[in-house]
C-alpha positions as CSV (number, residue, x, y, z in Angstrom):
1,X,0.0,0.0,0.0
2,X,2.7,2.5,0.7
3,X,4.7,1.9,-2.5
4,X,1.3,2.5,-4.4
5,X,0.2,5.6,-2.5
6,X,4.5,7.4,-2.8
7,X,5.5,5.7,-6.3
8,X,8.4,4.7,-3.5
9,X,9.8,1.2,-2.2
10,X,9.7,1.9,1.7
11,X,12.3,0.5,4.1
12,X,11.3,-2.4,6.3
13,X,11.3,0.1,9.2
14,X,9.4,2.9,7.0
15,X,6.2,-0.6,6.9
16,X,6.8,-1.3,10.4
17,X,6.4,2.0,11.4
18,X,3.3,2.4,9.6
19,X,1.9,-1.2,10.3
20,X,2.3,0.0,14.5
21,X,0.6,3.7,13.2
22,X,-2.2,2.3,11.6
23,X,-3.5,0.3,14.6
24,X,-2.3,3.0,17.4
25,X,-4.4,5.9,15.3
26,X,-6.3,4.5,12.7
27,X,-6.0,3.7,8.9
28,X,-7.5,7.2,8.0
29,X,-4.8,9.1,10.4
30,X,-2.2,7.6,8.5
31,X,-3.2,7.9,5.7
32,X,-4.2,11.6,6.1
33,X,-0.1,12.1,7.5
34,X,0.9,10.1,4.0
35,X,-0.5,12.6,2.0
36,X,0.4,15.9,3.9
37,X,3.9,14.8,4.0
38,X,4.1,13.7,-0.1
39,X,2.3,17.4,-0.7
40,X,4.6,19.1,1.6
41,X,7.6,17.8,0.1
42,X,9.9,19.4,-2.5
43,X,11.2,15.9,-3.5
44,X,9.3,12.7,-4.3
45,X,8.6,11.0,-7.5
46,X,8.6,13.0,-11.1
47,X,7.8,11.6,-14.2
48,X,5.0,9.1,-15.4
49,X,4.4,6.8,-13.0
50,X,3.3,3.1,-13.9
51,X,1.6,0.0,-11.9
52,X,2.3,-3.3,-13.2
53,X,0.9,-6.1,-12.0
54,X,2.7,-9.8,-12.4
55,X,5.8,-8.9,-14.1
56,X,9.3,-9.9,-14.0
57,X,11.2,-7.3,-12.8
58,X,15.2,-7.3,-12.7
59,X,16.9,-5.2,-11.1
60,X,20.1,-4.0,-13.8
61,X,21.1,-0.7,-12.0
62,X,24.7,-0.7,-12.0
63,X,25.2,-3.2,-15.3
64,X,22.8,-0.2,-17.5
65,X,24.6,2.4,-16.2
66,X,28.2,1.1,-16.6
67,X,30.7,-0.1,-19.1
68,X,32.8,-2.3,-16.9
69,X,33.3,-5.5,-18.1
70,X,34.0,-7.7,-15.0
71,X,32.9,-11.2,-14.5
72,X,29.3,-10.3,-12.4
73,X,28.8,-7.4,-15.6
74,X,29.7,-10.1,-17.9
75,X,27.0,-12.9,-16.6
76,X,24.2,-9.8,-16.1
77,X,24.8,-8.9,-19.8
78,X,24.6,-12.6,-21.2
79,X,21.7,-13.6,-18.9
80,X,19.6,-10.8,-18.6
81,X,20.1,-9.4,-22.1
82,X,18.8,-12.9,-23.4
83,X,16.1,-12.5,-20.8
84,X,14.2,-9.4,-21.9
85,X,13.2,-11.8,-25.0
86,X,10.3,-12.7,-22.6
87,X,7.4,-10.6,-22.6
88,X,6.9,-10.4,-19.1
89,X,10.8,-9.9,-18.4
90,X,11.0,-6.1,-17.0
91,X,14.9,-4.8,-16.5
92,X,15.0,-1.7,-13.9
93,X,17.3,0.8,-12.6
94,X,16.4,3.3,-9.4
95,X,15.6,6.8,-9.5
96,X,18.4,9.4,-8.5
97,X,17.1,9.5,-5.1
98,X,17.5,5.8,-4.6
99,X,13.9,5.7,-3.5
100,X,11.8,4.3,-7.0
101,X,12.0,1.7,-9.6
102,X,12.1,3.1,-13.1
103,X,12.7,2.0,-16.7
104,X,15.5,2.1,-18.2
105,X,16.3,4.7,-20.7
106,X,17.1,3.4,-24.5
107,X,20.7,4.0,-23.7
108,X,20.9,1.8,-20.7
109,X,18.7,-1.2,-22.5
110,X,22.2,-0.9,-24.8
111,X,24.5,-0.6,-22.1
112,X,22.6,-3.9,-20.9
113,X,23.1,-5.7,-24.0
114,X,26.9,-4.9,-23.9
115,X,26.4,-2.2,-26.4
116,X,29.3,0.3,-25.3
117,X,28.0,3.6,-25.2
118,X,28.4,7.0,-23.1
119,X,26.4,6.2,-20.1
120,X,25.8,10.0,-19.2
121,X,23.7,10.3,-22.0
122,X,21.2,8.0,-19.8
123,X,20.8,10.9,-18.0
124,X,18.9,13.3,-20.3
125,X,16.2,10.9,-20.6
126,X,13.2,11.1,-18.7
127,X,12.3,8.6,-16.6
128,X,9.0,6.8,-16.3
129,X,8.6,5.1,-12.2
130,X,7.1,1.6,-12.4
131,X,5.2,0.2,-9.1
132,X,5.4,-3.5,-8.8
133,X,2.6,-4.9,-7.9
134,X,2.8,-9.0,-7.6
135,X,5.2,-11.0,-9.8
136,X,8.6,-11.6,-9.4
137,X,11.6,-9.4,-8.4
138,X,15.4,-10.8,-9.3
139,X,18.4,-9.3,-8.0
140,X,21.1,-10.6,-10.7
141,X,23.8,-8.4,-9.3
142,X,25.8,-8.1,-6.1
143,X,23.7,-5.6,-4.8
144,X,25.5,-4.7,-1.8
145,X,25.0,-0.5,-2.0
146,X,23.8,0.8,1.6
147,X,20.7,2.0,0.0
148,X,20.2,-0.8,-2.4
149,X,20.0,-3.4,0.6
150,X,17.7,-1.4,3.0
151,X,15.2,-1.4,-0.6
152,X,15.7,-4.9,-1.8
153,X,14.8,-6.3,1.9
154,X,11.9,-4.6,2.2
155,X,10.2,-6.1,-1.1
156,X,11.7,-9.6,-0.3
157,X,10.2,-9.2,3.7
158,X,7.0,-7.6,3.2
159,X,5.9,-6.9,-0.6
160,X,4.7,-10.3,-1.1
161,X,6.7,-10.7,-4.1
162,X,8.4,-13.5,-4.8
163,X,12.4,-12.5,-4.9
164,X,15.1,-14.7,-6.5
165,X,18.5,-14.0,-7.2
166,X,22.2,-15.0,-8.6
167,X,24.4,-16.1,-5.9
168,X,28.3,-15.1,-6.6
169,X,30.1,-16.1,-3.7
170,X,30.5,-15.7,-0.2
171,X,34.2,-14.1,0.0
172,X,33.2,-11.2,2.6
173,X,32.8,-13.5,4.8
174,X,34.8,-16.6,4.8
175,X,37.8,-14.4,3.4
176,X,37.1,-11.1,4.5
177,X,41.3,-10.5,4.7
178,X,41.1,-10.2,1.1
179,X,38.2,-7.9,1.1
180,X,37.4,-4.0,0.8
181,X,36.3,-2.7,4.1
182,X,33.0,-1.2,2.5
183,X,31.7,-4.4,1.1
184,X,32.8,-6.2,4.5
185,X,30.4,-3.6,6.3
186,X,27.0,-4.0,3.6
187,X,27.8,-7.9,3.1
188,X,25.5,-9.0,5.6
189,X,22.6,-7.2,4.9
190,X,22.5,-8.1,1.1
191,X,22.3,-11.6,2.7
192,X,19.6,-10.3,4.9
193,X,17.8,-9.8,1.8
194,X,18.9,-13.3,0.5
195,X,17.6,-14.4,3.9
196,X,13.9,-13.5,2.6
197,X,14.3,-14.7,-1.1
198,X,12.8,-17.7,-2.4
199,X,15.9,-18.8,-4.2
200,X,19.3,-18.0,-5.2
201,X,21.0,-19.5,-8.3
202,X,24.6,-20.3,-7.0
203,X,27.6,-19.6,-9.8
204,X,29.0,-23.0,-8.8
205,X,28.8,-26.2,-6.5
206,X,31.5,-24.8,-4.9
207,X,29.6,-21.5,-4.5
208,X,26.3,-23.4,-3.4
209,X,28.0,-25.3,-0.4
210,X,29.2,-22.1,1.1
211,X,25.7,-20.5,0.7
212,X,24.1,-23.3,2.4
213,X,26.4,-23.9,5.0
214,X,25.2,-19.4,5.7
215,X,21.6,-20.6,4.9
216,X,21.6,-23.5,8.0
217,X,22.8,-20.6,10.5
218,X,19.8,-18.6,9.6
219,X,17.5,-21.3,12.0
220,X,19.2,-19.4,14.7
221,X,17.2,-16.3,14.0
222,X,13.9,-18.2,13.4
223,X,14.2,-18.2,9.3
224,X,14.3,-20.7,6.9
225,X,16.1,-19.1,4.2
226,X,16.1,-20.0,0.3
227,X,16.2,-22.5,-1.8
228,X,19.9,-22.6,-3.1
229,X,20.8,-24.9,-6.8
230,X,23.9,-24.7,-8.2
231,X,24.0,-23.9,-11.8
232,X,27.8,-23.2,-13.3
233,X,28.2,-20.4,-15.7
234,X,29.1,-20.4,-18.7
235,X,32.4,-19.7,-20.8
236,X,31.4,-19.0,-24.3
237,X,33.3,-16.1,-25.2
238,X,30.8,-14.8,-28.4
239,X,31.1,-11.0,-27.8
240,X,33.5,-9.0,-31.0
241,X,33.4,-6.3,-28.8
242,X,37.0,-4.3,-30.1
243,X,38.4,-1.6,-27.6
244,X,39.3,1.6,-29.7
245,X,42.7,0.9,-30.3
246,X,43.6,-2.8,-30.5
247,X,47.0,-3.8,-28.3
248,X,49.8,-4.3,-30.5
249,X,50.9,-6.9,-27.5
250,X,48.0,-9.2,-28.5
251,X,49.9,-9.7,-31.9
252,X,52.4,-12.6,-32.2
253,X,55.3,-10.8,-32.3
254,X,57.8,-12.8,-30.1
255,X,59.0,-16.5,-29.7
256,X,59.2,-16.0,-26.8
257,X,55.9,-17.8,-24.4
258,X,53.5,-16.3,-23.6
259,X,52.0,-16.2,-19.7
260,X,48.2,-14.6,-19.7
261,X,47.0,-13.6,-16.3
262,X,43.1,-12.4,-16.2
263,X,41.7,-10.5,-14.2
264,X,41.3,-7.3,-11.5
265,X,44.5,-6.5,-9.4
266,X,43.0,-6.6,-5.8
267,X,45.4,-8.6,-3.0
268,X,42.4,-11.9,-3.9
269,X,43.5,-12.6,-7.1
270,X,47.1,-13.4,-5.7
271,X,49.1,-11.5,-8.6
272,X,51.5,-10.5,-6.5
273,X,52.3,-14.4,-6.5
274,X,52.7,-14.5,-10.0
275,X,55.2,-11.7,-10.2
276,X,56.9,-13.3,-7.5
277,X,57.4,-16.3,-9.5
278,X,58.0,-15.0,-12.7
279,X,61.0,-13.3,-11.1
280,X,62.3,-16.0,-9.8
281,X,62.4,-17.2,-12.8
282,X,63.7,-14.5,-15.0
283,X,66.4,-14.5,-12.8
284,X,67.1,-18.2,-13.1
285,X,67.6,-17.6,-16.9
286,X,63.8,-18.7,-18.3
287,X,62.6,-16.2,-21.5
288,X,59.2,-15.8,-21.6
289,X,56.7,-12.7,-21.4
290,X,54.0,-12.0,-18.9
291,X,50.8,-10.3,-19.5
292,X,48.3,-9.1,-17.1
293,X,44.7,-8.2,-18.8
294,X,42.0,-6.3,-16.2
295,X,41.6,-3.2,-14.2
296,X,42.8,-2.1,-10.7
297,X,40.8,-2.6,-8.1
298,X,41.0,-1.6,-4.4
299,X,45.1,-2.2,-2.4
300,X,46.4,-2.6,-6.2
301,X,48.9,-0.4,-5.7
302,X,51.8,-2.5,-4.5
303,X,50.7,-4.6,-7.5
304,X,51.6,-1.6,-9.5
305,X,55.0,-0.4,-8.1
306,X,56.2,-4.3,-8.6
307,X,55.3,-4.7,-12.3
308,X,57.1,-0.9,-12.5
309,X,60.3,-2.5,-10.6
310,X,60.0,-5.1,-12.9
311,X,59.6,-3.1,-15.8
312,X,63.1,-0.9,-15.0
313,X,64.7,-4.3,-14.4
314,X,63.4,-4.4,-18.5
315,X,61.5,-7.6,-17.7
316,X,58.7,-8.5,-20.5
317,X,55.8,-7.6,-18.8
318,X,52.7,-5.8,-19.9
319,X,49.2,-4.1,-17.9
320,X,46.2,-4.0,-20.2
321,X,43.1,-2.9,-19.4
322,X,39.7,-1.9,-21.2
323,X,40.6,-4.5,-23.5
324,X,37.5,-5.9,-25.9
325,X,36.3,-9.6,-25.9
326,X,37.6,-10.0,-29.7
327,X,41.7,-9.0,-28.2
328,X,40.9,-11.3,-24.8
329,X,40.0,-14.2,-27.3
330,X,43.3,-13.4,-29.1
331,X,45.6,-13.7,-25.9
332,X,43.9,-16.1,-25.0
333,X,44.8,-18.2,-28.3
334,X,48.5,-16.6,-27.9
335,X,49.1,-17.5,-24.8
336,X,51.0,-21.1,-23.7
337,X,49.3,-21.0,-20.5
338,X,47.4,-18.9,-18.3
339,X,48.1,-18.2,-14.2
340,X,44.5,-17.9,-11.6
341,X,45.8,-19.0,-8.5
342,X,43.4,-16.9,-6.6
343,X,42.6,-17.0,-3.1
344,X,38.9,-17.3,-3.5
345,X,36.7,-17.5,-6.3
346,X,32.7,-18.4,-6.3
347,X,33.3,-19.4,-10.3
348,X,36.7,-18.4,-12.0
349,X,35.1,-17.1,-15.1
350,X,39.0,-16.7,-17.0
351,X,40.0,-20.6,-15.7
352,X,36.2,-21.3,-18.2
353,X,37.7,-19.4,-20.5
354,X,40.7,-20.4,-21.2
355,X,39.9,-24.2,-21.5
356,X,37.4,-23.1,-23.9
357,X,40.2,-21.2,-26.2
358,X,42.0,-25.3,-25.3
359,X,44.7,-22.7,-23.4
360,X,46.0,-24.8,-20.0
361,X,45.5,-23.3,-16.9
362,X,47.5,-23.1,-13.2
363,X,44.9,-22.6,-10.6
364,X,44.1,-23.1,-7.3
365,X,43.3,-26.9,-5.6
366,X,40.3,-25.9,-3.9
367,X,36.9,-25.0,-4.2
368,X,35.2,-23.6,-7.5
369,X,38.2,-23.4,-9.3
370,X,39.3,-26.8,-8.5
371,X,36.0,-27.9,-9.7
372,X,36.2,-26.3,-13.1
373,X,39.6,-28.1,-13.1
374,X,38.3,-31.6,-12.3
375,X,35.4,-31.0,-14.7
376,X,37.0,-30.0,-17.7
377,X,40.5,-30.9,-17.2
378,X,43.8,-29.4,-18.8
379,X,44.9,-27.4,-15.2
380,X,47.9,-27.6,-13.2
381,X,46.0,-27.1,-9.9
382,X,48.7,-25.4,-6.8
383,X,48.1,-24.3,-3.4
384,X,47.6,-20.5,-3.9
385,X,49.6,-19.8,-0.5
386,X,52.2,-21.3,-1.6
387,X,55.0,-19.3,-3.5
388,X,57.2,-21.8,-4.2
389,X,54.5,-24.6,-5.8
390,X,53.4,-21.8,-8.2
391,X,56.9,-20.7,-9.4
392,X,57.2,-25.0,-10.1
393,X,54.1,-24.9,-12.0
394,X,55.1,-22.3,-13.8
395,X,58.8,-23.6,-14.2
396,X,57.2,-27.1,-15.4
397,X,55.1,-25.6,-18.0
398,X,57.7,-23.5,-19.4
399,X,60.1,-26.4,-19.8
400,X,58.5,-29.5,-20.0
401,X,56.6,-29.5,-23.6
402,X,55.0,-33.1,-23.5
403,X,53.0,-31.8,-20.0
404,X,51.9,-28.4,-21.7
405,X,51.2,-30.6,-24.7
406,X,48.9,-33.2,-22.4
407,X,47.0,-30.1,-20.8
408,X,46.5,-28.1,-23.8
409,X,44.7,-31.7,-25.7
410,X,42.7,-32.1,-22.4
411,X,41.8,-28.2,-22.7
412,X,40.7,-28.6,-26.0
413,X,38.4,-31.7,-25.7
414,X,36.6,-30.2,-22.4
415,X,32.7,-28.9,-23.4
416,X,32.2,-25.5,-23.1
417,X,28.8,-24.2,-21.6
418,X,26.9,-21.6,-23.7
419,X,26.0,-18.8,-21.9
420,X,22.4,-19.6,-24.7
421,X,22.4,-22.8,-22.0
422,X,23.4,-20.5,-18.7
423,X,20.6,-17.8,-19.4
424,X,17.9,-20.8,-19.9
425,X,18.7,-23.1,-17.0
426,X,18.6,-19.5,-14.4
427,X,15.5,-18.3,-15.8
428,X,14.0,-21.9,-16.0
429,X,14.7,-21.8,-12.0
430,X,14.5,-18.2,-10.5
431,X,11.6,-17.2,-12.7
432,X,9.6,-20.9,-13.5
433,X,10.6,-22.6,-10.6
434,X,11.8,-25.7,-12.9
């Protein structure tokens, strides 16, 4: 009733509050105070402002409004993009208050579809609010904003819409040392939410035990939680997506090998490892180059002053970043072998991806990544803790041709999941309940 009479999604304390008003002064009281306080107000909704009953609404605010293309972006745009096929699929963004639901603007509907555009553009577009009212509400993203959380519990606790979502991982919590302080704080209450959905779509079995294991805790606070499936992702790479000035270093230019290493530079990922290793063995006499495709990311800068030591010392290493899916595929291809010994992963999206180009892979011998390994084959698997097991790996695949040769044929004969597959199976169960 509230989001109906304010075009608004209230907080779970802004219902409670009125749920206790409503029976302390009566229904006509509060409503009376509603309506003073949305005339008196200089904010509040602007725009059209539609009720729509039994749709699918997704919630797409930072994917529209972004052209960052890491792994979470990368499985919003192939699942929901395929999604909005459905006539009863509705994508949404928030209004600049954080306080409605809205369209999205032509420009973000591209930006979901992986369409690289300029974003601000979004912004001279009126918006049109959209009330919910029944159906389904999926949270595809790691919606872990202050504001976002407060708004998504609400509809999950007391909306009486159904909420479903796609589970990443579990990292803030069972490896919060390798975690931004912000996202350690909000963590919890985007599983609060979670705590009301009716299911969650894990990334990975790997990902799925650690959100059941959260999901059995939750009888200590007298809830039952969600249902929680494991569906891996995908690995197709399909996107030609070219950045605007294609990396000479992606060209086969050397004889030297090539060493690919995907991904951001936050402490998780373990790149320091790598460099570690690769000076060892640079110094050892070993010729090969190392490449490092992806952005920085939070406590990436000792990442950076290392590859610049390393780069004085004329070592073969390059940084790439905003680099399109057609030049990934091509390193991919290039490269002997690629390095993702990371600490923590609830998928490993470039470990998918490189057995898909039949590239080997050194990873880490646990959890999700160890179960892409055992799945697919062609990895080297190492304990990620352990500097000098990776600088063998490496050492082992630089030298030994037969192994590399053994992992690359295993690589090339694993199946590779369509994200056609991925986008099916996830709506199939968030949406159907298949």
């Amino acid at each position: 009733m509230l989001a109906a009479l304010t075009a608004q999604v209230p907080t779970a304390a802004e219902v409670v509050g009125l749920v206790r008003e409503v029976r302390l002064n009566g229904a006509a009281v509060s409503l009376d105070r509603i309506e003073y306080d949305r005339a008196a107000t200089m904010f509040g909704p602007t725009g059209d402002v539609l009720f729509i009953r039994g749709a699918v609404m997704i919630d797409v605010h930072d994917t529209s409004q972004t052209n960052r293309t890491t792994g979470i972006q990368r499985v919003v745009r192939e699942t929901v993009g395929r999604w909005t096929s459905h006539a009863e699929v509705l994508p949404v963004a928030w209004t600049h208050d954080h306080r409605s639901l809205r369209l999205l603007t032509a420009v973000e509907l591209d930006q979901l579809r992986g369409r690289h555009v300029d974003a601000s553009i979004a912004d001279t577009e009126p918006h049109t609010i959209v009330v919910p009212l029944g159906g389904r509400f999926v949270i595809p993203e790691l919606a872990a904003e202050p504001w976002r959380v407060l708004l998504h519990r609400s509809i999950a606790e007391h909306s009486g819409i159904a909420v479903a979502a796609i589970g990443y991982d579990l990292v803030p919590v069972t490896s919060s040392e390798t975690s931004h302080a912000g996202i350690i704080a909000n963590f919890p209450r985007y599983l609060d939410t979670l705590a009301h959905a009716e299911r969650v779509a894990a990334i990975s079995r790997a990902a799925a035990i650690e959100y059941e294991g959260w999901r059995q805790m939750l009888s200590g606070s007298g809830r039952i939680g969600p249902e929680i499936v494991a569906i891996p992702l995908a690995a197709e790479m399909i996107g030609q997506t070219a950045s605007v000035t294609a990396p000479e270093i992606l060209e086969d230019s050397t004889e030297r090998a090539s060493v690919l290493v995907v991904g951001s530079h936050e402490p998780r990922k373990n790149h320091l490892a790598v460099l570690d290793a690769a000076r060892g063995l640079w110094d050892s006499g070993l010729e090969f180059e190392l490449c490092f495709i992806g952005g920085s990311s939070w406590a990436s800068g000792e990442f950076e002053q290392t590859v610049e030591d390393l780069k004085r010392l004329e070592r073969p290493i390059t940084v790439l970043s905003a680099v399109g899916d057609a030049e990934l595929s091509k390193a991919y291809e290039r490269a002997a072998f690629t390095m993702f010994p990371s600490l923590n992963e609830g998928f490993g999206l470039p470990i998918a991806e490189s057995l898909a180009h039949g590239t080997p892979v050194i990873t880490s011998n646990y959890g999700s990544m160890k179960e892409i390994a055992d799945d697919s084959g062609g990895c080297l698997l190492v304990d990620p803790r352990d500097d000098d097991q990776i600088r063998a790996a490496m050492r082992s695949l630089l030298t030994d041709g037969a192994l590399l040769a053994e992992l690359r044929r295993a690589a090339r004969t694993a199946r590779t999941k369509t994200w056609d597959e991925y986008a099916a199976e996830v709506y199939d169960y968030l949406v159907r309940g298949a």
